[in-house]
Each structure stands twice: as C-alpha cells, then as structure tokens.
C-alpha positions as CSV (number, residue, x, y, z in Angstrom):
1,X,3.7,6.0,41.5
2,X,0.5,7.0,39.6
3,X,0.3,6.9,35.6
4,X,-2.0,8.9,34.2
5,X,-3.0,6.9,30.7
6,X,-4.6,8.9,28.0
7,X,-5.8,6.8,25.2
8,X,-8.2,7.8,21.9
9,X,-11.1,6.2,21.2
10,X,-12.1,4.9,24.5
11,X,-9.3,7.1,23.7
12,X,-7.1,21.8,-5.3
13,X,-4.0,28.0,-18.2
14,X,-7.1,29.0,-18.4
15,X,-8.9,26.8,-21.6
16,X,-12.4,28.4,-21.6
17,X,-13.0,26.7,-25.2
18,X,-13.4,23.3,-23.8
19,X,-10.2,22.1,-25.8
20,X,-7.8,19.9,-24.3
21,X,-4.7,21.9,-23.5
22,X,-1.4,20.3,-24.0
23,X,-0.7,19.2,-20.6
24,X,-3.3,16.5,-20.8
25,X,-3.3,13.0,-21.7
26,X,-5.8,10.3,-23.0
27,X,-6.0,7.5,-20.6
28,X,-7.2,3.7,-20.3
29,X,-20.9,14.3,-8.7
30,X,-21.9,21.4,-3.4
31,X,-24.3,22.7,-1.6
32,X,-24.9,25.5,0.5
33,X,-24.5,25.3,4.1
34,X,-27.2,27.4,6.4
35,X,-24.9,28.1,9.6
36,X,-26.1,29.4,13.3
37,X,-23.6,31.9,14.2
38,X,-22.5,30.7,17.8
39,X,-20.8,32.7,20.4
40,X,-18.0,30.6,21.7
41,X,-16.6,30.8,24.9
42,X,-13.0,30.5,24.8
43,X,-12.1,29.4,28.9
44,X,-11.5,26.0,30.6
45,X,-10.5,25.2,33.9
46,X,-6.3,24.4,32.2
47,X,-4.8,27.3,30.6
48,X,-3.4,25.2,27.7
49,X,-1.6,28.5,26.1
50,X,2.1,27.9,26.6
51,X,1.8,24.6,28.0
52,X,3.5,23.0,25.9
53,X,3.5,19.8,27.6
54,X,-0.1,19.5,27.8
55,X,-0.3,20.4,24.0
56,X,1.9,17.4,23.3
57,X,0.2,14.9,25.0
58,X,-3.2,15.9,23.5
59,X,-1.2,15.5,19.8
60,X,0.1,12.3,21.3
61,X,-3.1,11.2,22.3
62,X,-5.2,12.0,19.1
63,X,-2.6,12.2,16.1
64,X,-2.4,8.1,15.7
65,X,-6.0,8.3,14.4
66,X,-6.0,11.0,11.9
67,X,-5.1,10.6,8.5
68,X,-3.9,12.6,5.5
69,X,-5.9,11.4,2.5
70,X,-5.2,12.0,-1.0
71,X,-8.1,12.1,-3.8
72,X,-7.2,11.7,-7.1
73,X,-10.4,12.4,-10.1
74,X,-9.9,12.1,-14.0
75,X,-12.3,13.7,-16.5
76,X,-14.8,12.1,-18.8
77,X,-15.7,12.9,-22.5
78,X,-17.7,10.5,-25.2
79,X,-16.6,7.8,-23.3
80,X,-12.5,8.4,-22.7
81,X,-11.2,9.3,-19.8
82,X,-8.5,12.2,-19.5
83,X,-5.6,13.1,-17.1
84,X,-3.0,15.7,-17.5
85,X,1.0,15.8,-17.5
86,X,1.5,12.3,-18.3
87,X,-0.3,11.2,-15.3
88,X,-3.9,9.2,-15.3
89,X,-5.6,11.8,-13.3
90,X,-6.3,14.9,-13.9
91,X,-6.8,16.6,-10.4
92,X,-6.2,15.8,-6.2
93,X,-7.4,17.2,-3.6
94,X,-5.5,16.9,0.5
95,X,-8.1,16.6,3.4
96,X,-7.9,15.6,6.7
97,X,-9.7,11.8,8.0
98,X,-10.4,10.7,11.2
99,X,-10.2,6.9,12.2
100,X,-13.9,6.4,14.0
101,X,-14.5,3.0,16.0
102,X,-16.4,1.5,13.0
103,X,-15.4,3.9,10.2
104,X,-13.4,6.6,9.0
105,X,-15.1,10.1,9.1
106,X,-13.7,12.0,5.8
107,X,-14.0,15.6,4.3
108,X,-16.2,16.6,1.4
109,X,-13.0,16.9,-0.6
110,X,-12.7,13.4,-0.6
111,X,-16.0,12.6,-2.4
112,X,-16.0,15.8,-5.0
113,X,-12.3,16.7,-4.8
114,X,-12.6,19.0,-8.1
115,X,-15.3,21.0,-6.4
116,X,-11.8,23.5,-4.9
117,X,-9.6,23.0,-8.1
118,X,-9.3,26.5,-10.2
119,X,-8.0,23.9,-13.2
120,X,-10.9,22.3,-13.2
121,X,-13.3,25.3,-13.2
122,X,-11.6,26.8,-16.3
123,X,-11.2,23.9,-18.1
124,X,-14.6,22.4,-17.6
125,X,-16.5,26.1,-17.9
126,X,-18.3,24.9,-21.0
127,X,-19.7,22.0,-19.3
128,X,-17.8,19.1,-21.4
129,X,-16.1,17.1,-19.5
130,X,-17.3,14.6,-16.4
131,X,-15.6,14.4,-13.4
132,X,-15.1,10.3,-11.8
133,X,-13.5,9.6,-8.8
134,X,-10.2,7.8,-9.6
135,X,-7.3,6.2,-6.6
136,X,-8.0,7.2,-2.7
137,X,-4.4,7.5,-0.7
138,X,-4.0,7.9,2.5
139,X,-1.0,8.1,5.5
140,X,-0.6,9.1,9.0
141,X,-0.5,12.6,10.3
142,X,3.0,11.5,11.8
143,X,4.2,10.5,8.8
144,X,5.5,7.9,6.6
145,X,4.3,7.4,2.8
146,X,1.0,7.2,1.2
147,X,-1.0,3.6,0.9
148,X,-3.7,3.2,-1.8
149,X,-6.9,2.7,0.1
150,X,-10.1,1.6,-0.9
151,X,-12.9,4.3,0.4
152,X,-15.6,2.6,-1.3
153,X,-17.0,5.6,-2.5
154,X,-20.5,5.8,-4.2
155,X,-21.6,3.0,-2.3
156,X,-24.2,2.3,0.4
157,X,-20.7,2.0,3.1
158,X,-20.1,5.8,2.9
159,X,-23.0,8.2,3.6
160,X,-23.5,11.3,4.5
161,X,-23.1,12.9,8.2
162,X,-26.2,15.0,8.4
163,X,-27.8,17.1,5.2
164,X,-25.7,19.6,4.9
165,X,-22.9,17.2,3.4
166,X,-19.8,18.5,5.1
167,X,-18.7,15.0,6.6
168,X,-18.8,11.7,5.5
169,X,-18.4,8.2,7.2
170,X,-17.3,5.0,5.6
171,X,-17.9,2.4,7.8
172,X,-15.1,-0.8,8.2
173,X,-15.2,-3.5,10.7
174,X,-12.3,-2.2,12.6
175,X,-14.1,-1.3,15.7
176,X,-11.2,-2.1,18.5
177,X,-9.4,1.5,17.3
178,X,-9.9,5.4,16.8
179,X,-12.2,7.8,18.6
180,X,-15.1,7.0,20.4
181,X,-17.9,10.0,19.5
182,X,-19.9,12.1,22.1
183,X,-23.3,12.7,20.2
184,X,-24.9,14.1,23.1
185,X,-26.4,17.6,23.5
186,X,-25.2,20.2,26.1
187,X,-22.4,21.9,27.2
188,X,-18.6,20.5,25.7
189,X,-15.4,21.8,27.6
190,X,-12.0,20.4,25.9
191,X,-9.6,21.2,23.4
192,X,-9.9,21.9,19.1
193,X,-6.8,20.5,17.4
194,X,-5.9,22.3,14.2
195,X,-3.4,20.4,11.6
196,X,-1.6,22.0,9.5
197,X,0.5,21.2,6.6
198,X,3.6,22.2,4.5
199,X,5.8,20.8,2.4
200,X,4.2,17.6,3.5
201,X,4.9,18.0,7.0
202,X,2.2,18.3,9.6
203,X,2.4,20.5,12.8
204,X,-0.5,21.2,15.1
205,X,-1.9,24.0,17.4
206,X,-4.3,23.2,20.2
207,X,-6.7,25.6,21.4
208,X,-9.1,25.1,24.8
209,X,-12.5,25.8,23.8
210,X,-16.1,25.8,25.3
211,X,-19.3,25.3,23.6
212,X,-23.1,24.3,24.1
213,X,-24.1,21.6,21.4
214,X,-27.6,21.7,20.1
215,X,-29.4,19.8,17.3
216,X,-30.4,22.9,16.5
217,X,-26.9,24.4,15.8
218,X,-24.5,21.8,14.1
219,X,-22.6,23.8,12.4
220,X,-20.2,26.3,14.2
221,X,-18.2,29.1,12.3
222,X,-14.7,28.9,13.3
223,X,-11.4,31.2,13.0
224,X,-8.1,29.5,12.2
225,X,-4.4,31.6,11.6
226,X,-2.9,30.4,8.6
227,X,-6.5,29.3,6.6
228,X,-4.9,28.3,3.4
229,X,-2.5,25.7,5.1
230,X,-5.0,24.0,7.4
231,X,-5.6,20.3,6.4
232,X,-8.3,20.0,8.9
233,X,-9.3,19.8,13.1
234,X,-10.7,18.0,15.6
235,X,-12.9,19.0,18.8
236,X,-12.2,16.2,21.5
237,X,-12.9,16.2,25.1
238,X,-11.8,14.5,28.1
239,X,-13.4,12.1,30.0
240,X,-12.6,10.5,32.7
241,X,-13.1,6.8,32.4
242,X,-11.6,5.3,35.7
243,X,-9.0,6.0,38.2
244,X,-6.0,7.2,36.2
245,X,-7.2,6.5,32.6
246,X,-8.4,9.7,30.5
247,X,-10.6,9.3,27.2
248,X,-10.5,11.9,24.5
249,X,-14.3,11.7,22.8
250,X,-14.2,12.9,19.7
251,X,-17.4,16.1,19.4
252,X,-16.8,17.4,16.1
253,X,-15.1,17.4,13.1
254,X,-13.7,20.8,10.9
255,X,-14.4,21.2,7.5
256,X,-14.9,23.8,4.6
257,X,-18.0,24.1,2.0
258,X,-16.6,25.6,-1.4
259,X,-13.0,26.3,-0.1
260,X,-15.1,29.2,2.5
261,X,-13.9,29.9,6.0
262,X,-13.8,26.7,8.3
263,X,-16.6,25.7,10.3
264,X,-17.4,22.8,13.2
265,X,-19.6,20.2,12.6
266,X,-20.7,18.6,15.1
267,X,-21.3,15.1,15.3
268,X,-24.8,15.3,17.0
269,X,-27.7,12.6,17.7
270,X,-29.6,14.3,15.1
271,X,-27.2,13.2,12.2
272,X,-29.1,9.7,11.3
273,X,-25.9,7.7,9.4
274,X,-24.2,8.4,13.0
275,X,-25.3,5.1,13.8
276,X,-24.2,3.3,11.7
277,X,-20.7,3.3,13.0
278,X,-21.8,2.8,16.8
C-alpha cells in the first residue's frame, strides 16, 4: 500500500476633548502601500471546489503552524500609563501568524495594533496620549487557550518583510518546524487558505489559485467573502519532495494596510530581512 505523506514546512464614545472617559483606568509607533494590480488566473490541474477531502487535508497539512495572536497596547500621558474598564490595556487587536522555520511571520496589527481601533482614533484625535505596546498572546488555529508570548517587538529580532511594512518576521531558533518559503520568481500553481473567525472559532476555505511572482509585483490585490471576519491567509504550494512525500511551501502571506481590502504579499528574494530566517 502507498501513503501519500503531506507534511508543512519541508511541509480593533466618542471623547474628541482628549479627557479620559469613565471607562478608563490609571495603571502601574502606517504607510501607504503602492500595489500592481495583477490578473490572477484562477485554474489548476485539481478542481479543489467541492472536494472536500482535498480541502481537509490541505487544512490538515498547514493549520498546525498558524497562530491566532492577540496584541494588547495601553496609552501614555506625562508619564502614566492608561487602560480602560478595569483592565491594564487599553486596546487589542486579532491577526493571523505563521510559524516560519526560523521565525514567526506576523501581521502589521501585531506591531501597531491601534492603527484599526475606532476607540483609539476618537479618543486620541487631539494627539494626547501615546500608544506602547503592552502583553503579545497567542494560540493555535485549532484551538485551545491563549499563552502569553514574548514577540520581542521593537528589537533588532523582528524586522520588516520588504518596505512596504505589511509583514513582519521575528526570528527564534526553532528551525526543525513550520513552513519552508519559496522566494523564487515565476509562475506559482497551488492553493490560498483563508481563516476565518467567529466567536473564537476558526473555519477555513481553500481556493486553487495561479499566479506569476515578480520582484516587481509583491503585492497582489485579493477578494475574500466575508472581509470583516477574515483573520488572515496563506498561499502554499506543493512540492514534491520524493516518492510519496508532498511539501506545502509557503509563497505568500495575506494582510490588510489601514483595515483596506486584503492583499498578497509575497514573500519574494527581493525582501532583504527574508534571510534572516533561512
């Protein structure tokens, strides 16, 4: 009998005073994106609509290395830090992270998670208040509760995937797990993975999906149903690696600028800090 293995990695009250509203509590740093509109071809060899076997073993495949993380920020004023409803922080923000091997790829949210939060705009209109980072959390796409984790944001571990600052990598020593990356130019057949979630549960849809990656054209407009409850996607592909073992390589990564329509970045040779997790 042959087994077919498929592994990954090699498989956000309106207070336009400035006054603290009553909800808060005294406790102990986006740019514009210049996209190439890119005509997507939308065949593969597998018609994955209505396979729902094939759909499930691509979640199978790829959902042990994505994360839900959880950003937490607190405001700043003459030295005092403020939160709101009893709690130390004032804001969060929910993005999607991908486990790398040799990092964690994570969303812009993670790293200015007030940039999306309405509160935060009429509260802070006057210009008063500073937002800090406070507590990262993060858990599994398949569940389970959320673990504090330590990003190490603002430091030289987590920089920036390309200029436009959509993506960001923090790099760890954990290089035996997650995705392995194509970074090569040229024509990508395999499979975007949408996740989705409500009322803290994830569920997926996988679409088969063509495209030609350039370093000329990283960044790839995209069209999602359901916008306002997508966490975040991956663009994998398969490879073949030997006789009966099947690699998913991980091509891009989805994310917003400004809470906008979603776009594909993707993770080409062009973006310098890719190396530092190969």
């Amino acid at each position: 009998m042959l087994f077919l293995l498929i592994s990954a990695g090699a498989y956000a009250q309106n207070h336009n005073d400035g006054q603290l509203p009553s909800w808060w509590n005294k406790v102990a740093s986006s740019e514009k994106v210049d996209t190439v509109s890119t005509e997507l071809d939308t065949t593969f060899p597998v018609v994955i609509s209505g396979d729902e076997d094939l759909e499930q073993l691509i979640v199978k495949a790829i959902s042990p290395t994505l994360r839900v993380v959880k950003q937490q920020y607190r405001l700043k004023k003459d030295g005092d830090f403020f939160g709101r409803n009893n709690k130390p922080h004032f804001g969060e923000s929910f993005s999607l992270g991908v486990k790398v091997s040799g990092g964690t790829i994570l969303q812009n949210e993670v790293l200015y998670p007030w940039v999306n939060d309405k509160d935060y705009k009429d509260v802070n209109e006057a210009g008063k208040y500073t937002p800090v980072l406070y507590d990262s959390y993060q858990k599994s796409v398949i569940g389970g509760d959320y673990e504090k984790v330590d990003f190490e944001l603002n430091t030289p571990y987590v920089k920036s995937v390309g200029k436009d600052s959509l993506l960001y990598i923090h790099s760890d020593v954990y290089s035996d797990f997650g995705l392995n990356m194509d970074t090569a130019s040229g024509e990508k057949s395999g499979y975007m993975l949408w996740v989705y979630e409500t009322d803290g549960k994830c569920d997926y849809t996988v679409e088969a999906l063509n495209l030609q990656a350039s370093v000329e054209s990283t960044v790839i407009p995209m069209k999602t149903s359901s916008p306002s409850k997508v966490l975040g996607g991956v663009y994998v592909i398969p490879v073949n690696e030997r006789p009966g073992t099947i690699s998913f390589y991980l091509v891009g990564v989805a994310s917003t600028c400004n809470n906008k329509d979603w776009s594909l970045k993707l993770l080409t040779k062009d973006d310098a800090n890719i190396n530092i997790i190969q």
